[in-house]
N, C-alpha and C positions, 0 to 999 in steps of 0.2 A: 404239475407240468414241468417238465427238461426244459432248464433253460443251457440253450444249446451253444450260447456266446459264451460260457462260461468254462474253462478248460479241463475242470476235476470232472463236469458232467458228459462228454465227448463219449468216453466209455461206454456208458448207459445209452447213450444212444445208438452208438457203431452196433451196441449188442443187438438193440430192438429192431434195426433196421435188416437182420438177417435171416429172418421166418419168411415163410411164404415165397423161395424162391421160384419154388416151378409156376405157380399161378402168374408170378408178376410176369416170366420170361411168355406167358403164354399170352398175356395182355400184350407184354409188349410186342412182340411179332405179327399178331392179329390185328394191330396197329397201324406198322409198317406196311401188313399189305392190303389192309384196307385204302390207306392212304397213296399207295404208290397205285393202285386201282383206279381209284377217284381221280389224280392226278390225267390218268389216260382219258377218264371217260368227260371230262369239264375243259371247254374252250380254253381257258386260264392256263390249264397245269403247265403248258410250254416255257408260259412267262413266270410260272413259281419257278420253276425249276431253273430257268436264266438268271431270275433273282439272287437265287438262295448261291446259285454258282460266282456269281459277282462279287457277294460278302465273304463268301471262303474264298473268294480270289484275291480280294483286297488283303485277310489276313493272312494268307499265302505271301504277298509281295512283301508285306510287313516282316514276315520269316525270314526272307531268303537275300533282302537288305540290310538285316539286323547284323552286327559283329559282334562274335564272341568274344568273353572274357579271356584275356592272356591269362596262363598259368604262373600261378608266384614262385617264388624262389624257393630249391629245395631247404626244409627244414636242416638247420644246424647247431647246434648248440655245446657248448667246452662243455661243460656240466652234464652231468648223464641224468641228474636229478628236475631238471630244467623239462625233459624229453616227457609230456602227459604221456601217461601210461596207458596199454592197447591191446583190446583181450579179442582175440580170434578164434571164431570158432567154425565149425564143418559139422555139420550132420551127416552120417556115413551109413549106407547100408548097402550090402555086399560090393564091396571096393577094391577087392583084394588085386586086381590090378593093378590101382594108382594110389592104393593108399601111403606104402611108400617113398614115393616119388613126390608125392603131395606132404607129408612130413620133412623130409630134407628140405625141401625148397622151403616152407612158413616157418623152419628151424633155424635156418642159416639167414635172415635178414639184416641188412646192415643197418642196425638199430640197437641199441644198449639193450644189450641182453635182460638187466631186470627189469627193463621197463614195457617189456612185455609177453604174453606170455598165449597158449595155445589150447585150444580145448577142442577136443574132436568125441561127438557122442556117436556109440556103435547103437544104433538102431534097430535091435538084433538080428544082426547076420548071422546066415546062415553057412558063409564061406569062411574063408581063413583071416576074416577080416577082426575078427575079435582078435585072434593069437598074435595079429601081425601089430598090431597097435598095443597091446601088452609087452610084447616084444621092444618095440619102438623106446616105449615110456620109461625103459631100463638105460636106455641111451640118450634120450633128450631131458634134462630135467624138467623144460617147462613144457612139457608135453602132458595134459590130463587129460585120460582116457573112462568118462563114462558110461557102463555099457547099458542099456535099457533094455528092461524085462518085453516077452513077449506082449502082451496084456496094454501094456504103454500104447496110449492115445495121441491124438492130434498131428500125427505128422512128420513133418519137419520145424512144423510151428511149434508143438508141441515136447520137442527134442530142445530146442533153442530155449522155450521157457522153461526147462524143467531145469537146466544149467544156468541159466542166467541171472539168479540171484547170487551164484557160488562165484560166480567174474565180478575182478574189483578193475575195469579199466574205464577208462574216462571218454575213450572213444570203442565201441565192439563192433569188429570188421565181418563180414558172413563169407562163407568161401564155399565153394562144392567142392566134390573130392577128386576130382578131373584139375581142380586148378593148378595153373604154373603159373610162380608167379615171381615180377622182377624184386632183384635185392633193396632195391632204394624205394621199395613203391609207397613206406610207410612214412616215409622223408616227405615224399612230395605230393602224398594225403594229407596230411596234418596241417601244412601252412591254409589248406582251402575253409579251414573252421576258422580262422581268424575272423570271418565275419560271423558277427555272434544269432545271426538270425537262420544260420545255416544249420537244419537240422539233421542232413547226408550227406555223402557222397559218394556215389554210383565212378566206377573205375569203367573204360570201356573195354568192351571185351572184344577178344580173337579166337579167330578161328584155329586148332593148333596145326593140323594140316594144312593150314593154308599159306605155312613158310614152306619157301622150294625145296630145304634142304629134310623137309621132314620125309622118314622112310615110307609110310603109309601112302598108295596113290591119292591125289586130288581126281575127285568125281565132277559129276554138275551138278549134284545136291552140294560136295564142299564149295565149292565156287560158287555157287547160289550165296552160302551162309554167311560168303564173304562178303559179296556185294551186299546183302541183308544187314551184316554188323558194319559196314562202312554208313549205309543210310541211316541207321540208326542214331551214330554217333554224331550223325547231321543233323537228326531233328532235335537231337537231347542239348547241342550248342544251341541252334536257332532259338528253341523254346526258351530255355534258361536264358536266353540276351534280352528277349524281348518281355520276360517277366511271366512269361506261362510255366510249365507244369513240367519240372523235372522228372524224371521216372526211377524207381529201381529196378536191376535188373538181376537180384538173386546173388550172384557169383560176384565177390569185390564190390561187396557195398558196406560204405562205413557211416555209422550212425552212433550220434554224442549220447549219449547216456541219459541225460536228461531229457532229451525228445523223446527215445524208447521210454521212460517211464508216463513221461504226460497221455503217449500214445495209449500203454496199456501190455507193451509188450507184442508178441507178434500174434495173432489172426487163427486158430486153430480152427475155422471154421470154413474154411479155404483151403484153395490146392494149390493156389500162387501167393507165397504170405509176402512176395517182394509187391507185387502189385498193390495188393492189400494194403501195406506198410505204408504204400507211396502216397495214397489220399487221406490215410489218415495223417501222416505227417503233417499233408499239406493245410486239412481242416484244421490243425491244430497251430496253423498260421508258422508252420518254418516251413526254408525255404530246400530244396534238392538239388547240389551244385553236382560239375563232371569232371573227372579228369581227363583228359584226353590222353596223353604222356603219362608213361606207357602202359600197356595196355595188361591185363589177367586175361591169357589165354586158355582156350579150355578144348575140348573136344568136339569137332562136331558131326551130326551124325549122318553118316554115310549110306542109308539108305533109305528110299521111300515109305515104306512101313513105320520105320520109328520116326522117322521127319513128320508123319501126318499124326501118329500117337501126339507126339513132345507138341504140337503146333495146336492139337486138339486140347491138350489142355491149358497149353498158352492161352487159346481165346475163352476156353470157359471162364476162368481165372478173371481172366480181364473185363468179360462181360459182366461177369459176377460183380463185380463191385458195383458196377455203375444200379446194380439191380438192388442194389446193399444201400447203396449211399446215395438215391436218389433225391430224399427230402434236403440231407443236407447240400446236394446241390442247388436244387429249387431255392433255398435259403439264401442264394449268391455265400454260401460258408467261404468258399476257395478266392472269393473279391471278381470283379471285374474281370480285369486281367488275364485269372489263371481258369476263371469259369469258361470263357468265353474258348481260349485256347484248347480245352478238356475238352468241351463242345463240337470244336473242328473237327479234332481227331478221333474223336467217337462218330464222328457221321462219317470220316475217310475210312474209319478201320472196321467200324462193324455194323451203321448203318446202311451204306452202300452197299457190300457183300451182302447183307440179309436182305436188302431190296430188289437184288438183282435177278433173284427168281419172278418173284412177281413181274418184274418191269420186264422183263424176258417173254414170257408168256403172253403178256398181253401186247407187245410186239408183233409176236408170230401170229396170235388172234385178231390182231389188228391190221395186219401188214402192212406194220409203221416201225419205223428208226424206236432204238429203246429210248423211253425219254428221259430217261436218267443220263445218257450218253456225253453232255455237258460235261457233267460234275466227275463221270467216271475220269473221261478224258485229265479232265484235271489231275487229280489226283494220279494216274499212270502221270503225267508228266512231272507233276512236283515228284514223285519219288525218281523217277528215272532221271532227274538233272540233281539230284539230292546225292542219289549215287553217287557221281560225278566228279561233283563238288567233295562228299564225303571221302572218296578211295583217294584223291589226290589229295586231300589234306594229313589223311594216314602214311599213305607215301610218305611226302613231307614231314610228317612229324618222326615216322622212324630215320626217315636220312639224318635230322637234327639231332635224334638220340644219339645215332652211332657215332656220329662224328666225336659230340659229347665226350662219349666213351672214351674216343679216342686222345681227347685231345687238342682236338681241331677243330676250326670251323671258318668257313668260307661265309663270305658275302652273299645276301638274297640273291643277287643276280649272276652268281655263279651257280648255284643249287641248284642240281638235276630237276626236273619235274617229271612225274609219270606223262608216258608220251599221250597225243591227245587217243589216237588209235585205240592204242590200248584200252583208254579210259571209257570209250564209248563200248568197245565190244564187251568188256564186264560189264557195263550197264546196262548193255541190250538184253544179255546173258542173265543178269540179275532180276531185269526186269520180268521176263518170260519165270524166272522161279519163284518171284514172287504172286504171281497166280494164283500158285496154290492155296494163297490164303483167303481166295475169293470163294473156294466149298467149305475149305476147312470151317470159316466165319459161318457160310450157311446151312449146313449141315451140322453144326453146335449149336447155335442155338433153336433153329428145328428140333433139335433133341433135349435139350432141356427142358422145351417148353410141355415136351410130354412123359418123359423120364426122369424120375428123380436120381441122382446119383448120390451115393455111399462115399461120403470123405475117405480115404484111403493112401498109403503114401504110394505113390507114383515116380519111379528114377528111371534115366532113360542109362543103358550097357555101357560099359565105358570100355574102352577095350589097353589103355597102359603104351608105352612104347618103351619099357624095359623089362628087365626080368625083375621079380621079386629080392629083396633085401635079405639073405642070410646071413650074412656077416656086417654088422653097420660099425660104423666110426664112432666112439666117443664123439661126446659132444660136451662142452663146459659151457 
């Protein structure tokens, strides 16, 4: 028998717990609408459903009165030896767009050059993306470029471990090849490991369209993804204050060395190895801090089709684990705290949307109010005032950077705030695109439960906003 409290053993069980997904998803959906059925046809169900909306109301309020941690002071040190060392890496396949654009920027960090260094695996491309990073590697010294045979398995999970014994850093940051990213970001990652129970740290992300000055139009899918990354970045403070369930988010996440290894390294059994990464960190009792200042910008995508692909595999991903790591949550493995947290947000984000067919139906069969309609309510409203809250703290925290920059800085009470107008019409705006993830949710797992899927690497088009590199700069 696994004994499961015990850290070397975590492994063995992460593994065991990954067979049988399509039977478990089809249990569990046949579950759901069993229960969301029952719920219609029993005097009771009005008042389970008031119940259960009270206890997620209560740890709602508990959220959204919580204060986040301030950010520590950027990392500085005389000594360049002083500076833990910091291996970066990107899994790349057909990138020839932004692959160098994404070198230049993780090249040029204000950071003692030997203390850290760059690893980007070609995944093999089939564009110009191998030449351009051979190319590259002639000009950045700390640039290693390994390329991976056709044949090569697992992924990006699998790209990540097959380099990751050859990286000597003490913290290994993951990047996609879309990111842009700030000079000091490595600065004011670093001081967030001082607490030694912190096993990440997830950077938050932006939209890169979503500056005015960028040449690409802004759509209402990019202005969706903005409101999108503003809420998010609300829940990943609220959760983290009040001791629940930090998350990763793939792009600009940094992880101590020593966690990845208790962990097992990343998840080749998955199509979100960030997701994946995130519960097992947590079962393996460290914590996932955020930075909010400043942000890894990235790409986002500009049309419907690939917004519902990228979001389709968002939710499997995400569904997936819970399908994965069910006993050890049964087990309370995550404590109190972070169970109970994990719990909320698995009934707002994928219980709900998979119920809503059912409770829909038998609505229109019943011609009666859906009776989920409580909790939905909820939940639209904590995200649409999370918004809110979220874009005006963004605001704010870029005014504070730039000032920074500059040199300056004004008093609280002279600092511009985003106006309120404003702040609501992105959230209205935001909230109406967040919809989409009420089929996305039910329509994935619908299909999982009858479709096995084939692991496969999945990148969503990146499209660059310069020309390629023929002429580069030395680099020392």
């Amino acid at each position: 028998m696994i004994d499961d409290a015990h850290p070397g053993n975590l492994k063995a069980s992460f593994e065991r717990g990954l067979a049988g997904r399509r039977p478990k998803a089809a249990i569990a959906l046949s579950a759901v609408w069993a229960v969301t059925i029952t719920l219609h046809l029993v005097s009771w169900g009005i008042w389970f459903v008031l119940g259960l909306t009270l206890l997620v109301g209560l740890h709602t309020l508990r959220l959204m009165v919580a204060r986040p941690r301030s950010a520590p002071s950027v990392f500085t040190r005389e000594n360049s030896d002083d500076y833990p060392y910091v291996s970066l890496m990107v899994s790349a396949k057909n990138e020839e767009a932004v692959v160098s654009s994404l070198v230049r920027s993780l090249c040029n960090l204000d950071y003692p050059s030997d203390r850290y260094d760059l690893w980007i695996i070609d995944d093999y491309s089939t564009d110009r993306t191998p030449e351009l990073l051979d190319q590259l590697a002639l000009h950045y010294p700390r640039l290693h470029v390994v390329h991976r045979p056709a044949d090569a398995g697992g992924g990006k999970s699998g790209a990540l471990n097959q380099v990751y014994p050859q990286v000597k850093g003490e913290f290994i940051a993951v990047f996609d090849a879309d990111a842009q990213v700030p000079t000091d970001l490595l600065r004011r990652v670093i001081p967030l490991f001082d607490r030694p129970q912190v096993g990440a740290v997830q950077v938050r992300k932006a939209v890169l369209q979503g500056n005015e000055g960028h040449p690409r139009p802004r759509n209402f899918w990019i202005l969706g993804q903005v409101a999108e990354m503003a809420l998010d970045s609300y829940f990943q403070q609220q959760r983290i204050a009040i001791g629940g369930v930090g998350e990763l988010r793939g792009n600009g996440q940094f992880v101590r060395r020593q966690a990845l290894d208790s962990c097992g390294g990343w998840n080749e059994e998955t199509i979100t190895d960030d997701l994946d990464l995130t519960l097992r960190l947590h079962f393996d009792r460290w914590d996932i801090d955020f930075l909010m200042v400043p942000a890894v910008e990235e790409e986002g995508v500009t049309q419907a089709i690939a917004l519902w692909h990228q979001r389709s595999r968002w939710a499997e991903g995400g569904y997936q684990r819970y399908l994965d790591y069910w006993r050890l949550m049964s087990r309370n493995r995550l404590g109190i705290g972070k169970t109970i947290d994990l719990l909320v947000f698995w009934l707002m984000q994928y219980l709900l949307p998979t119920a809503a067919v059912p409770d829909t139906l038998m609505a229109i069969a019943r011609s009666s109010p859906p009776l989920l309609s409580p909790l939905t309510g909820l939940t639209v409203l904590l995200s649409c005032v999370g918004m809110m809250i979220g874009l005006r703290r963004i605001h704010s925290s870029d005014y504070l950077l730039r000032e920074e920059a500059l040199g300056t800085e004004r008093s609280p009470q002279l600092r511009p705030e985003m106006p309120l107008w404003r702040t609501v019409v992105q959230s209205m705006r935001g909230t109406l695109y967040m919809m989409h993830w009420l089929l996305v949710v039910a329509s994935t797992t619908a299909r999982i439960s009858v479709r096995p899927k084939r692991l496969k690497w999945v990148k969503t088009a990146h499209q660059g906003t310069d020309e390629v590199l023929l002429d580069m700069p030395g680099q020392s």
